[in-house]
N, C-alpha and C positions, 0 to 999 in steps of 0.2 A: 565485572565480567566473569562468567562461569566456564566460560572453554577449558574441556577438558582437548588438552595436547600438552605433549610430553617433551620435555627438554627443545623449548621452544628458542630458536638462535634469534636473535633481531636484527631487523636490516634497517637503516637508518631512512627513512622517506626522502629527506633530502639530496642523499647519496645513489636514491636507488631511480628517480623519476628527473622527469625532464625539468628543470627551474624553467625554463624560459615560459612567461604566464603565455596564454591564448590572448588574441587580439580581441575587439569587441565584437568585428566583422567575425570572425572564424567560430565566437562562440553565437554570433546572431543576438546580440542585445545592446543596448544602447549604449553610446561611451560615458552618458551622465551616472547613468543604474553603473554600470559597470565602474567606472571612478570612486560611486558611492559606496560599493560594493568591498574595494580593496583598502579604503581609507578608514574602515572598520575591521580591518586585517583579514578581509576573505581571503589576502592569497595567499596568508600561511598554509587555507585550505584547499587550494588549489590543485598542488600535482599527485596530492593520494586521491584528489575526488576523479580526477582526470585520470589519470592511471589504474582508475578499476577496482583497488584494492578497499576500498569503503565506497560502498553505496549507501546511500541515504533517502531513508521511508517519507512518504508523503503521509504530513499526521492528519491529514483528509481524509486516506487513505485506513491506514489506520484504526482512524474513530467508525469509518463504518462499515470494516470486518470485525469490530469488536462489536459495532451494536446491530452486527448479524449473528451473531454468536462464535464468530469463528475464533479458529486455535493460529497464533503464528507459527509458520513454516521456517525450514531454515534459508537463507537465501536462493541457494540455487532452485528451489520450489516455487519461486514467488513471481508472481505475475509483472511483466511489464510494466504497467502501470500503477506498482506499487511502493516506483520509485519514484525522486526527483531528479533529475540533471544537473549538472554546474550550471548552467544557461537558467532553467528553472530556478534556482536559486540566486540568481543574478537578476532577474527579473522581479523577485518577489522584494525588492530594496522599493520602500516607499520614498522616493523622493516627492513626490506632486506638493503634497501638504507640506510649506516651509513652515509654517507654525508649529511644526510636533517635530520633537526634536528627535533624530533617529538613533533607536536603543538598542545595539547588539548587532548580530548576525541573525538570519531567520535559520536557525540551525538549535536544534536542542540535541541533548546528548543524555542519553540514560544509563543511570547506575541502578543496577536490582540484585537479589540475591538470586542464583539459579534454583528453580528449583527440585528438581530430578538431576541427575548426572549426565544423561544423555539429550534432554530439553528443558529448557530456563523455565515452561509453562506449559505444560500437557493440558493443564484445563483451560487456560484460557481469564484464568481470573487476574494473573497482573497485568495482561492486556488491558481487559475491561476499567482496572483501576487506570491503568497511562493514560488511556484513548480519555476519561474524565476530564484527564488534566489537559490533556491535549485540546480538547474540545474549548474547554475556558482560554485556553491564551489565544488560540484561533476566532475564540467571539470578540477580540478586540483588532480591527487592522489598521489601527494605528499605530498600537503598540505592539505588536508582531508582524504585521504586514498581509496577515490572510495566509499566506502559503508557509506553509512550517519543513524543514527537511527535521527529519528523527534519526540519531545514531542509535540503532538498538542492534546489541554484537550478533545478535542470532539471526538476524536479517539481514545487516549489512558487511558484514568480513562473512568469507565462503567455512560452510560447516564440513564437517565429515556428516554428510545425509543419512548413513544408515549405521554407524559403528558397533552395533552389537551382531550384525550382518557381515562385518568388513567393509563394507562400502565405503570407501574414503573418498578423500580429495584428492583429485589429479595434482599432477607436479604443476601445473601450472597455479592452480588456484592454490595450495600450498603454499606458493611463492607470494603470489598477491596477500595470501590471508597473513604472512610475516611480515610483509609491510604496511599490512595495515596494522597489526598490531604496535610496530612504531612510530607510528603517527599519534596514537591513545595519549597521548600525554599534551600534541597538541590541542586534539577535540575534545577533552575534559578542563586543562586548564587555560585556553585563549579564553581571555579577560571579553569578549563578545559575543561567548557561546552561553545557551541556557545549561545547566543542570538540573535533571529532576533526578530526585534520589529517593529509591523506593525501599525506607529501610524496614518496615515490619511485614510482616507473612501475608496471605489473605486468610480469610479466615476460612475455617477447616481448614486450613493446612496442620498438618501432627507429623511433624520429625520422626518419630518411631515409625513412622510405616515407611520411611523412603528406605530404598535397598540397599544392600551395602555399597560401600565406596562413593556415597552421594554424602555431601558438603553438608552437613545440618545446623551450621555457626549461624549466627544470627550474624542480619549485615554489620555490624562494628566489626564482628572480629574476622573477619572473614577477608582474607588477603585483595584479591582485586579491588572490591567494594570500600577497603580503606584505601588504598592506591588510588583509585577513582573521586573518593571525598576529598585526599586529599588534595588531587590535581586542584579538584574545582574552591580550595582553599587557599589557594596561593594569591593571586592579584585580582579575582573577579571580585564584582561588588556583589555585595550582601544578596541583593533581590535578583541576582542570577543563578541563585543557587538555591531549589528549592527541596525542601524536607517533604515528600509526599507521604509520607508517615505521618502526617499529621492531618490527611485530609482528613473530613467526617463523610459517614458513607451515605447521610440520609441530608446531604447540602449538594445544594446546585449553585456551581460559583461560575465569577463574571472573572474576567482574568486580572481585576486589579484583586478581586475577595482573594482567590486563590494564589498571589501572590504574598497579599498580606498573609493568609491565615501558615501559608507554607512556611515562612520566616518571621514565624513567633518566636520568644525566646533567642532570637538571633539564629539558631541555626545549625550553625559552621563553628568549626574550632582557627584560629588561625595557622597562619602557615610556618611547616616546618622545614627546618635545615634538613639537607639528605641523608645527615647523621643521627637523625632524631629520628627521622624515617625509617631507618633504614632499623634502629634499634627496635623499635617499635612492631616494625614488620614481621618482627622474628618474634611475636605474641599470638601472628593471625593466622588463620589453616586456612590452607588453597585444599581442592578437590586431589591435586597430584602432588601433596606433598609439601616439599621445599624446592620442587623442581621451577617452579615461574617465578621464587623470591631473587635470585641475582637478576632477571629480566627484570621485573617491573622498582628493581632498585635503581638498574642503569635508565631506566624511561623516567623514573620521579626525578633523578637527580639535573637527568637533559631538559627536562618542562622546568626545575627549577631555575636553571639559568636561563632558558629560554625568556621566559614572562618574568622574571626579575629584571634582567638586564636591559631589557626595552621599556619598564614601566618608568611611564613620567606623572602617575599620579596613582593612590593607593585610596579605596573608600571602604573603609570599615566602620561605620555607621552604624547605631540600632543594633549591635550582635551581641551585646548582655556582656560583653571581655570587661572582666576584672585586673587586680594586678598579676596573676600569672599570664593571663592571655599577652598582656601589654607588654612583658618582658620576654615573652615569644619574640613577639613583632621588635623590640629592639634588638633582640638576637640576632636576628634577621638583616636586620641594617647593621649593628657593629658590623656582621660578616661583609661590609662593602658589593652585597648582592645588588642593590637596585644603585649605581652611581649615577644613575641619571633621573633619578627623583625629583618629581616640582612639587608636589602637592600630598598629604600626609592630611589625611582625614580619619579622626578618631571620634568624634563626638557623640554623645549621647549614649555614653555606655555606662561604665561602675569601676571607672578606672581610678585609682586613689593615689596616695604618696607613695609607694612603693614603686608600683608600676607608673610613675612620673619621674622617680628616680631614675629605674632602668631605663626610660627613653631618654632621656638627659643625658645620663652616662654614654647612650650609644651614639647619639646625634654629637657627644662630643668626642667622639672615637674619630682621628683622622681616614677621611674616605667613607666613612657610614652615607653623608648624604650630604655632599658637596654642594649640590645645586640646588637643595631645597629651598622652596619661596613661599611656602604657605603650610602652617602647620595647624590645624585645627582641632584644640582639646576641649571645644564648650560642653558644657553638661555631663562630667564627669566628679570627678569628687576628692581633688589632688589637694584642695585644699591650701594652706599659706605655704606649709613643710613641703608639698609639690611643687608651688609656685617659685618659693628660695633656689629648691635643684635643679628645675628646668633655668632661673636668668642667673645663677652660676656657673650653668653651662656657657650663655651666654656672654657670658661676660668673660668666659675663658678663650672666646672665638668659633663656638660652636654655630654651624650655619648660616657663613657671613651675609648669605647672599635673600636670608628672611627678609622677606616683604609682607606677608599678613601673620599675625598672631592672633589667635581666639583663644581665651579663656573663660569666657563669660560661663558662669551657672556652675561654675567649682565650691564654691564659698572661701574664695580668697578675700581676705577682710585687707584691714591696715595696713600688719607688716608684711603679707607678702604683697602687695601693692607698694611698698618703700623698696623690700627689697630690689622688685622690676627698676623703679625711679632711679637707683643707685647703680644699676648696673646700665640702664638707659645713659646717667651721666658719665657714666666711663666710657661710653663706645661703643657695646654693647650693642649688637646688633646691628651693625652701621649701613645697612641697604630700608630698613624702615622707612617708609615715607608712603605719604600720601599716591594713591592712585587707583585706578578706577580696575576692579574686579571684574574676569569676563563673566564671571554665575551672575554678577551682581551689577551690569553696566551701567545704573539710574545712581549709583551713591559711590564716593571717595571711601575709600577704607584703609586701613590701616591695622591697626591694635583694637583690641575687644576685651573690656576688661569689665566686670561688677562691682567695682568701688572707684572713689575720686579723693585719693587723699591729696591734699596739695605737693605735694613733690611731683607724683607722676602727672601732673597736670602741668607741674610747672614746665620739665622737663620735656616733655612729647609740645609742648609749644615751643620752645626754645630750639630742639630738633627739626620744630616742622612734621610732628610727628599726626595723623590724624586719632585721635584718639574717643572712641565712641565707649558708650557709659551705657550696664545695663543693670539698672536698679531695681529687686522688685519682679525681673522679667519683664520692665520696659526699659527703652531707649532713652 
């Protein structure tokens, strides 16, 4: 976000709006839509969308004032129908088709560099670049549902309309526009919301000519725009978080291309402690200074308890994390942030012994993750010196209450396959057992391993244990 205001105070959303949700009658939409609607956590979003303070674009809308040529205005400018409703939004919940499983909120949220001090896009060219993307996830309504709300801050929290004029904000929209700005932390990082992240220029853009007092960091260093990545770093999965700095200008994409092509390389960095945060922050330039860094450190530090303490499952997948990234993520957990953890999904990254050690270490930190039942490390690269540290942990009491383990496609040979089998016969692990996966309802599962030395065979029989074998890359 580029708003330029000055020694901005925050008001807390929760604190400041009605909690009591709308009935389905009061909003006019169904009780199924609307069930489906909150069970994907719409009604975190609820009493700022209802209380005014964010309004939210229709990327319909959107896509064709950008492919009229037009410039976005700042909110108070903007036409009627260039919004959605809460009701709107509750409505665009595809429940009909039970075969497609429903992916998110129909809610996208934009992170951009501003580019002038007074307007985010005088020309009109990062529009044309959104409404793009906008357009691809809209050509799918399965997997978006057809109707999109858009958080873009220049549209939807109230501007000062003319401020090289004077022209401000009334005390009232004043008011709204600080509480919406405490909300920013839920609409970036609820684990259901899209991010599109627009981190490079358009082209002709030249920093030198913008005038003085305008922001010319590029988006990394640039204080909201890291505040912003990082939100949507914390508990969202991978493919909701897209890098539109990577589109190509001269491709027309379907919204699964532009998914894929957006979270190449992974993407995202993982998520930080608010001390990590917080140090870090004091690297990036806002437009006013150091004036918005104690705000948007109190809003990172509230989204980070927020979506920690409620996740009961974590999918960091396909995002290229090494062993530094991996020993983030067990930071993360030593600090006892998410105690109600089921499911810890790490696979398919370049995570090795190091970073297998620090998760071990932290999974065996009392209170890191008590209730963990499923931990998936396949196709990473922890190797046997991985595999020792993680069933040391195990064998120490670490996450009594595992119920699947994957390690397949590590190259764990022999001995760290003994090692498992030995701490298997101590006890190790003692909620193991056979049972049926909800990803996976047609097969029993258990442990996932790439070798079969006889001990851990012997042992995971003798337990009861189901123990599947992947050799090769087959079963």
């Amino acid at each position: 976000m580029g708003c330029a205001a000055s020694k901005i105070t925050t008001l807390n959303a929760a604190e400041n709006s009605d909690t009591t949700l709308a009935t389905a009658a009061e909003l006019g939409v169904g009780e199924t839509r609307l069930a489906l609607w909150r069970k994907n956590g719409g009604g975190d979003l609820e009493p700022v969308l209802a209380s005014g303070a964010v309004a939210l674009l229709d990327a319909q809308w959107v896509i064709s004032h950008a492919e009229a040529g037009g410039v976005l205005t700042h909110r108070q400018a903007l036409p009627k129908e260039a919004f959605l409703s809460l009701a709107d939004l509750v409505k665009a919940i595809n429940y009909s088709r039970v075969s497609v499983p429903v992916i998110g909120l129909p809610v996208t949220v934009l992170s951009y560099p501003w580019l002038t001090k007074d307007h985010p896009d005088p020309l009109g060219t990062s529009l044309s670049r959104v409404a793009k993307a906008l357009k691809a996830l809209c050509s799918d309504v399965t997997y978006i549902y057809g109707r999109l709300g858009v958080f873009w801050d220049f549209g939807s929290l109230h501007q000062h309309p003319d401020p090289a004029n004077g022209v401000m904000r009334t005390e009232e929209q004043d008011t709204l526009f600080k509480r919406g700005l405490g909300c920013l932390g839920t609409l970036y990082s609820h684990p259901e919301t899209r991010v599109l992240r627009l981190t490079s220029f358009p082209d002709g853009h030249k920093t030198e000519d913008q005038a003085d007092g305008t922001n010319v960091a590029a988006y990394f260093d640039r204080g909201w725009c890291f505040t912003e990545s990082s939100w949507a770093s914390l508990t969202k999965s991978g493919r909701l978080s897209l890098d539109l700095g990577l589109m190509r200008d001269d491709e027309e994409y379907s919204c699964v291309s532009l998914v894929d092509e957006c979270t190449k390389g992974g993407g995202r960095r993982p998520p930080l402690l608010p001390s990590r945060f917080a140090a870090e922050l004091e690297t990036k330039s806002f437009t006013n200074g150091k004036d918005d860094k104690p705000l948007v450190t109190r809003l990172y530090a509230a989204a980070f308890e927020e979506q920690f303490g409620k996740a009961t499952g974590l999918r960091y997948v396909r995002l290229g994390w090494g062993d530094a990234e991996a020993a983030q993520v067990a930071e993360v957990l030593a600090s006892g942030a998410a105690p109600d953890l089921k499911e810890l999904y790490l696979g398919y990254n370049q995570i090795g012994v190091d970073g297998c050690k620090a998760l071990a270490a932290a999974l065996g930190k009392e209170g890191a993750a008590p209730r963990l039942e499923e931990l998936y490390l396949s196709y990473n690269k922890i190797g046997d010196e991985g595999c020792e540290a993680l069933t040391a942990a195990l064998k120490e009491g670490a996450v009594p209450r595992l119920k699947m383990l994957y390690l397949e496609g590590n190259t764990i040979g022999e001995k760290g396959c003994k090692a498992l089998a030995a701490a298997l016969v101590e006890g190790a692990a003692p909620s193991l057992k056979p049972h049926r996966s909800p990803h996976r309802p047609s097969r029993v599962q258990t442990l996932f391993v790439g070798s079969k030395p006889p001990e851990l065979v012997a042992v995971c029989k003798e337990r009861g244990i189901y123990l599947e074998l992947y050799i090769d890359g087959r079963r």
